[in-house]
ZATI-35491 format. One record per residue (C-alpha): residue number from 1; x negated, y, z. Coordinates in Angstrom, 1 decimal. Layout:
<nodes>
[node NUM [X Y Z]]
...
</nodes>
This chain:
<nodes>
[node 1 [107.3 243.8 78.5]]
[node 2 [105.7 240.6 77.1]]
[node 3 [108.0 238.2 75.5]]
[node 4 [108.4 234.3 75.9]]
[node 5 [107.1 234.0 72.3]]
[node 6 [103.3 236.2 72.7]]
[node 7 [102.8 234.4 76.2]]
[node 8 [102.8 231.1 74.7]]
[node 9 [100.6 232.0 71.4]]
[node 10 [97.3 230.5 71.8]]
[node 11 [94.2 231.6 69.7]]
[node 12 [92.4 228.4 68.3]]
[node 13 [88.5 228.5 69.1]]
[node 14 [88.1 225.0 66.8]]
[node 15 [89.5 222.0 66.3]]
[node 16 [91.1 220.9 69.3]]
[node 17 [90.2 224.0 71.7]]
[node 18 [92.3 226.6 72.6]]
[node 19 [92.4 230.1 74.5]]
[node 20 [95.9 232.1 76.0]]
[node 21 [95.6 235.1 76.4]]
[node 22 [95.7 237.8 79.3]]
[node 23 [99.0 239.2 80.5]]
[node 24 [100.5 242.0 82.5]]
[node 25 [101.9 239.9 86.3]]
[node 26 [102.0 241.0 89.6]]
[node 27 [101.3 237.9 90.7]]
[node 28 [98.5 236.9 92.7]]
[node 29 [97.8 233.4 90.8]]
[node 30 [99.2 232.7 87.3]]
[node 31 [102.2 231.2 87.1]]
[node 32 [102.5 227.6 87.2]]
[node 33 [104.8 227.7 84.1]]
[node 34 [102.3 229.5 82.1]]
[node 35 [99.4 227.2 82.5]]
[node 36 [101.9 224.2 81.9]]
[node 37 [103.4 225.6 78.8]]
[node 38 [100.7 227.0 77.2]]
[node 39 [98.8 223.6 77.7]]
[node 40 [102.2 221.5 76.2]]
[node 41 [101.8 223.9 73.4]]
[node 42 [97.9 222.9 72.4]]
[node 43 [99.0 219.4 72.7]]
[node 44 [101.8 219.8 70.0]]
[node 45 [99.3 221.8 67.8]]
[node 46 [97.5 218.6 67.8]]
[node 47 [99.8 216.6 66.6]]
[node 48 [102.1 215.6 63.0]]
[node 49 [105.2 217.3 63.2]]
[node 50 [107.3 214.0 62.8]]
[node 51 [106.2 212.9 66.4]]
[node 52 [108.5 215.1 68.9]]
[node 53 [107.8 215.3 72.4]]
[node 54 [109.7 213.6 74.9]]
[node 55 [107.3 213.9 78.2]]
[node 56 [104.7 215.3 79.8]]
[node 57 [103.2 214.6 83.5]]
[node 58 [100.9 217.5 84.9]]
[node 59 [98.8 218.2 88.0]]
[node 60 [98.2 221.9 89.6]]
[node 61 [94.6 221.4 90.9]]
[node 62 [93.3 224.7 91.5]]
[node 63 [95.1 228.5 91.5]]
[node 64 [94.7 230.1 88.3]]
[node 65 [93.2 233.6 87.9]]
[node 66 [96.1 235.5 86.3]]
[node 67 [93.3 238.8 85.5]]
[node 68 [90.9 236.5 82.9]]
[node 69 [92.2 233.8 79.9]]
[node 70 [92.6 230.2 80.1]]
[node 71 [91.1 227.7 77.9]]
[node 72 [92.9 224.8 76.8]]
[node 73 [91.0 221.6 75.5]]
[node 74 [92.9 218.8 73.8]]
[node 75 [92.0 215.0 73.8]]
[node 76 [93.9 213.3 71.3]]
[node 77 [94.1 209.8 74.0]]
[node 78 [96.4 207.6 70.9]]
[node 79 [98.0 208.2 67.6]]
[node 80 [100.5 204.7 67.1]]
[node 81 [103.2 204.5 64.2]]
[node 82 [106.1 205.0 67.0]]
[node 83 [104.0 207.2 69.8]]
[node 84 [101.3 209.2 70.6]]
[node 85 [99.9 210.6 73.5]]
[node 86 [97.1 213.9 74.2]]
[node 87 [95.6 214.8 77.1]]
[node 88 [94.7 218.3 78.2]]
[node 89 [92.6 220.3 80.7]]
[node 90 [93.4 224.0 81.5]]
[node 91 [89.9 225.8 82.0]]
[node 92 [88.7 228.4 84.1]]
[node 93 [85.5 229.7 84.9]]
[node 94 [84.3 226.4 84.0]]
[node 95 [86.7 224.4 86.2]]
[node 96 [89.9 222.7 85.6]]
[node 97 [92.9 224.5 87.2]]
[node 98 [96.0 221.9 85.5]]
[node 99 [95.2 218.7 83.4]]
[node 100 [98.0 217.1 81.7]]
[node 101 [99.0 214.2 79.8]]
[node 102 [101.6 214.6 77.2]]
[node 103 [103.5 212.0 75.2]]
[node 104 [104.9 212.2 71.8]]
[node 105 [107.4 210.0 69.9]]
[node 106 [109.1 209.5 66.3]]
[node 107 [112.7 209.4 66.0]]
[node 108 [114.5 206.5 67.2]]
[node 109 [118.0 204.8 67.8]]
[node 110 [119.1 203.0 71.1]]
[node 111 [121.5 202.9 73.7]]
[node 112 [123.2 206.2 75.2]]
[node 113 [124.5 207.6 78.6]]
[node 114 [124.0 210.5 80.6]]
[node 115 [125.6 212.1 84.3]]
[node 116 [128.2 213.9 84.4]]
[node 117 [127.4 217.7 84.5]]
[node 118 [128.0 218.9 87.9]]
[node 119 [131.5 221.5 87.7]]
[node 120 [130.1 224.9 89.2]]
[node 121 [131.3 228.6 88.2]]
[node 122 [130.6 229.8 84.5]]
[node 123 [127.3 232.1 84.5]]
[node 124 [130.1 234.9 83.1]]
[node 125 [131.2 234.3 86.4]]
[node 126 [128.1 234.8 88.2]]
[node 127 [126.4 238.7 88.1]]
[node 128 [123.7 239.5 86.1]]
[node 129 [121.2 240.3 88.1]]
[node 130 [120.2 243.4 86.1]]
[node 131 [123.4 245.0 87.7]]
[node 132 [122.9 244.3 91.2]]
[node 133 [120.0 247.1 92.7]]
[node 134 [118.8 245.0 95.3]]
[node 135 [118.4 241.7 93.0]]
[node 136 [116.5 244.0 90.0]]
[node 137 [114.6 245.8 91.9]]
[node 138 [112.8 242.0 93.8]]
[node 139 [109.6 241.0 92.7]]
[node 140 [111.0 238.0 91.5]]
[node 141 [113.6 238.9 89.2]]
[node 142 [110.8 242.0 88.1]]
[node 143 [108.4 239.9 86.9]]
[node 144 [111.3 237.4 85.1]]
[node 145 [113.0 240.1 83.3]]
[node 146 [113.1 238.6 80.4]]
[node 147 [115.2 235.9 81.8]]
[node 148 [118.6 236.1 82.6]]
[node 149 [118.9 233.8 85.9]]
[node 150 [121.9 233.3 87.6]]
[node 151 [122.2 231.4 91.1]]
[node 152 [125.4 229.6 91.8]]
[node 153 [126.3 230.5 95.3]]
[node 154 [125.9 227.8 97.8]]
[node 155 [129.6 228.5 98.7]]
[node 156 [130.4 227.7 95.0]]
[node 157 [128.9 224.8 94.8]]
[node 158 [129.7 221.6 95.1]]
[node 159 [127.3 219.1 96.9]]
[node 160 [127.8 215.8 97.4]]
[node 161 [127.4 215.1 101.6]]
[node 162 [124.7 212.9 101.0]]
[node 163 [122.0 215.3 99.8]]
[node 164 [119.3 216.9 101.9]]
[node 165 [119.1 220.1 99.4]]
[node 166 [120.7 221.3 96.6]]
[node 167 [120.5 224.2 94.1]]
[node 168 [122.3 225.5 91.1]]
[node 169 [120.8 227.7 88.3]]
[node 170 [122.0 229.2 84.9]]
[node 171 [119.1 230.6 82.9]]
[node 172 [118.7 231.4 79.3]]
[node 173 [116.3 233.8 77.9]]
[node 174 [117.7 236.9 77.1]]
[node 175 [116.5 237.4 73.3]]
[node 176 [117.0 235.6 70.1]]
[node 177 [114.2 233.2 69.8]]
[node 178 [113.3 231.7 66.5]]
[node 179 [114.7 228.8 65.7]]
[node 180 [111.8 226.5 65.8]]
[node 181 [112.6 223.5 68.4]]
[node 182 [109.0 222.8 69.7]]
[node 183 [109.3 226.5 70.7]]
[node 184 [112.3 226.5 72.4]]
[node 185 [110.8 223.3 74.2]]
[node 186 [107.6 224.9 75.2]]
[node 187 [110.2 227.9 76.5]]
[node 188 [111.5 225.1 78.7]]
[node 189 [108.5 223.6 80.4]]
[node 190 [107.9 227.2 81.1]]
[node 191 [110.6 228.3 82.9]]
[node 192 [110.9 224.5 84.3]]
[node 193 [109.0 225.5 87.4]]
[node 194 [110.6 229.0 87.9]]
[node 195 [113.4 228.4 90.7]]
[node 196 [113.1 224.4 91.4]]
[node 197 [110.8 224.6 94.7]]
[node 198 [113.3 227.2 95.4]]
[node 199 [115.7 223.4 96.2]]
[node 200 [113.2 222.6 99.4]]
[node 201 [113.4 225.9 100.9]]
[node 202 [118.0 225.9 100.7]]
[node 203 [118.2 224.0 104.6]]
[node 204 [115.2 226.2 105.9]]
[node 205 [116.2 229.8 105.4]]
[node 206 [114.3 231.4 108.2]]
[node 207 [110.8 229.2 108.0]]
[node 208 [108.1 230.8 106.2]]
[node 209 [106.4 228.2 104.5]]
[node 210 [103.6 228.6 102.0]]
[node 211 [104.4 227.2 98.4]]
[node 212 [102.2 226.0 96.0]]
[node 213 [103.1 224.1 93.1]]
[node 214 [100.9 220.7 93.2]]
[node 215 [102.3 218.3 90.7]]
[node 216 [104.9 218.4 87.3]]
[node 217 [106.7 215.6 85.2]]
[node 218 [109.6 216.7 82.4]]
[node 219 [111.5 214.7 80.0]]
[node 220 [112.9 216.4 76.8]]
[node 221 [115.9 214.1 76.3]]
[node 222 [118.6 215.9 73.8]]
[node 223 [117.5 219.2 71.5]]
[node 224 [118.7 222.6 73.3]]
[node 225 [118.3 226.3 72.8]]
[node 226 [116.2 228.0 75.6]]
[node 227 [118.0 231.1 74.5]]
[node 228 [121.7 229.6 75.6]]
[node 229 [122.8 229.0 78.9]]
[node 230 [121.4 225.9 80.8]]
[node 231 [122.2 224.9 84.0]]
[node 232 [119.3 223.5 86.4]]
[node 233 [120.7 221.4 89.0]]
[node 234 [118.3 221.0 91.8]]
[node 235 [118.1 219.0 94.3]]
[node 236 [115.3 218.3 96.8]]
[node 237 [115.4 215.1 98.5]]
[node 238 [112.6 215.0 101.1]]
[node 239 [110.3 217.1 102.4]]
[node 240 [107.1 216.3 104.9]]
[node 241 [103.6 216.5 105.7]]
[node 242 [103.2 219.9 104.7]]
[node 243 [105.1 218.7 100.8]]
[node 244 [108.7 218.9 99.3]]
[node 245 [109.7 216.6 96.7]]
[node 246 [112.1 218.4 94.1]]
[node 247 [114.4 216.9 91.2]]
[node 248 [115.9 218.8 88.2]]
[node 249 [118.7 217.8 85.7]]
[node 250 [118.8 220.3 82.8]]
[node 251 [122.2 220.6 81.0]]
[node 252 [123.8 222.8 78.4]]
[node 253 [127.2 224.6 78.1]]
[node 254 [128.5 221.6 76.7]]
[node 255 [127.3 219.1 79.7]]
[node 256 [124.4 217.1 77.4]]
[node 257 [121.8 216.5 79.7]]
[node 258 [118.5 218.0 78.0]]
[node 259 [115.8 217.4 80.4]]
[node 260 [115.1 216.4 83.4]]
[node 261 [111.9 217.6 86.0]]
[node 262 [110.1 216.3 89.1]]
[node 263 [108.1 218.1 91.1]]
[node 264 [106.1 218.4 94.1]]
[node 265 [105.1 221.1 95.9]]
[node 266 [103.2 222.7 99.2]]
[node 267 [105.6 223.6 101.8]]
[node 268 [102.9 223.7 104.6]]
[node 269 [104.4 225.9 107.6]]
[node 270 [103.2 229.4 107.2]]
[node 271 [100.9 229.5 110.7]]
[node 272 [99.4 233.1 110.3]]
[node 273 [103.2 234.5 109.8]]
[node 274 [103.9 232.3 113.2]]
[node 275 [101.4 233.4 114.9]]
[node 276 [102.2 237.0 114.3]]
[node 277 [105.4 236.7 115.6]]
[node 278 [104.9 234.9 118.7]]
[node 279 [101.6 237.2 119.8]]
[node 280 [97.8 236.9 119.8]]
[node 281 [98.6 234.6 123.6]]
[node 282 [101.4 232.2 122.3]]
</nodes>
């Protein structure tokens, strides 16, 4: 079982070039969160350790093939007194699967306020899903061991009547991690795009849809632990055109809101699976 820490060590090729390695999925293309962490974590190599990152903005352009290693090349865009920003292009085979722009800042003072942390059940509350056959046995949760994801039941959860779609998610990872922050950052863009196009699909249960990350922006507002409990509070607003627009608010246990993510993602109607059920003369 490979943990959070080996996926995102990345062997330096020279200055500025980078290559993650190969690892065990059963998934078909490699995981969104992968490629994005991995390339957040090149762009910090890059940079001084007094600049901490507070953003990134990314764009899924092509599937990634989980079976060979990606290559990460870093272009250092600015270096100011107060910021600094890197750009970075995920290679395969040649092409670029993810580029993504990263920005970097110095610490500041200003002003301060935050939403209120939405009240749902504790994730003590919640089963592990480790203990329930059906859950542990799913590819999801197989290839996410590692992770201890909880989802608050929609029955137990408390949405406001004005929202198209909305879902709730405790996750921490299950081991210790070391306690380096840009690590337990990386840890976060990683498992950022785990469950959030997951929001889109709440109001449409029985449509098979195929889904496709396409786009990624996250904001690192307060320090966290990625190995304590977060909630992800999801909500998807729209959806059309074959796309669903997603939102996340990251909090921890004690309601500081740590990040927050935007994404958009394919949710094209699944035509072969409807074709297959009406018949070859529908």
């Amino acid at each position: 079982m490979v943990g959070i820490e080996e996926i995102l060590a990345l062997e330096s090729l020279e200055k500025d070039i980078f290559r993650g390695a190969v690892h065990p999925t059963a998934l078909q293309r490699t995981f969104g969160g992968q490629v994005a962490g991995q390339s957040l974590v090149s762009a910090v190599s890059t940079v001084d350790e007094h600049y901490l990152v507070h953003s990134l903005h990314g764009y899924f352009l092509r599937a990634g093939n989980p079976k060979i290693p990606t290559v990460y090349l870093v272009d250092r865009i600015r270096d100011g007194r107060s910021f600094c920003t890197r750009r970075v292009n995920a290679i395969q085979d040649g092409k670029t699967i993810f580029t993504m722009s990263a920005s970097f800042q110095t610490q500041d003072v200003g002003v301060e306020h935050q939403d209120r942390m939405p009240k749902v059940p504790s994730p003590e509350d919640l089963p592990d899903p480790r203990d329930v056959p059906a859950l542990a046995r799913s590819p999801f949760y197989e290839e996410w061991k590692t992770w201890d994801i909880r989802i608050v039941p929609a029955e137990e959860s408390r949405s406001a009547p004005d929202l198209a779609a909305q879902q709730q998610v405790w996750i921490r990872y299950r081991e210790k991690l070391a306690d380096r922050p840009l690590l337990h950052i990386c840890a976060l863009a990683y498992l950022s795009d785990m469950t959030l196009l997951g929001a889109s699909k709440v109001p449409h249960q029985r449509v098979r849809t195929q889904s496709a990350s396409l786009d990624h922006a996250m904001w690192f507002l307060r320090p966290f632990r990625a190995d304590e409990w977060l909630l992800y509070d999801q909500t998807s607003p729209s959806a059309g055109f074959g796309r669903a627009l997603t939102q996340g608010r990251i909090y921890d246990r004690s309601g500081n809101m740590v990040a927050a993510v935007v994404q958009e993602g394919l949710a094209r109607l699944d035509h072969d699976a409807v074709e297959k059920k009406a018949g070859p003369h529908a």
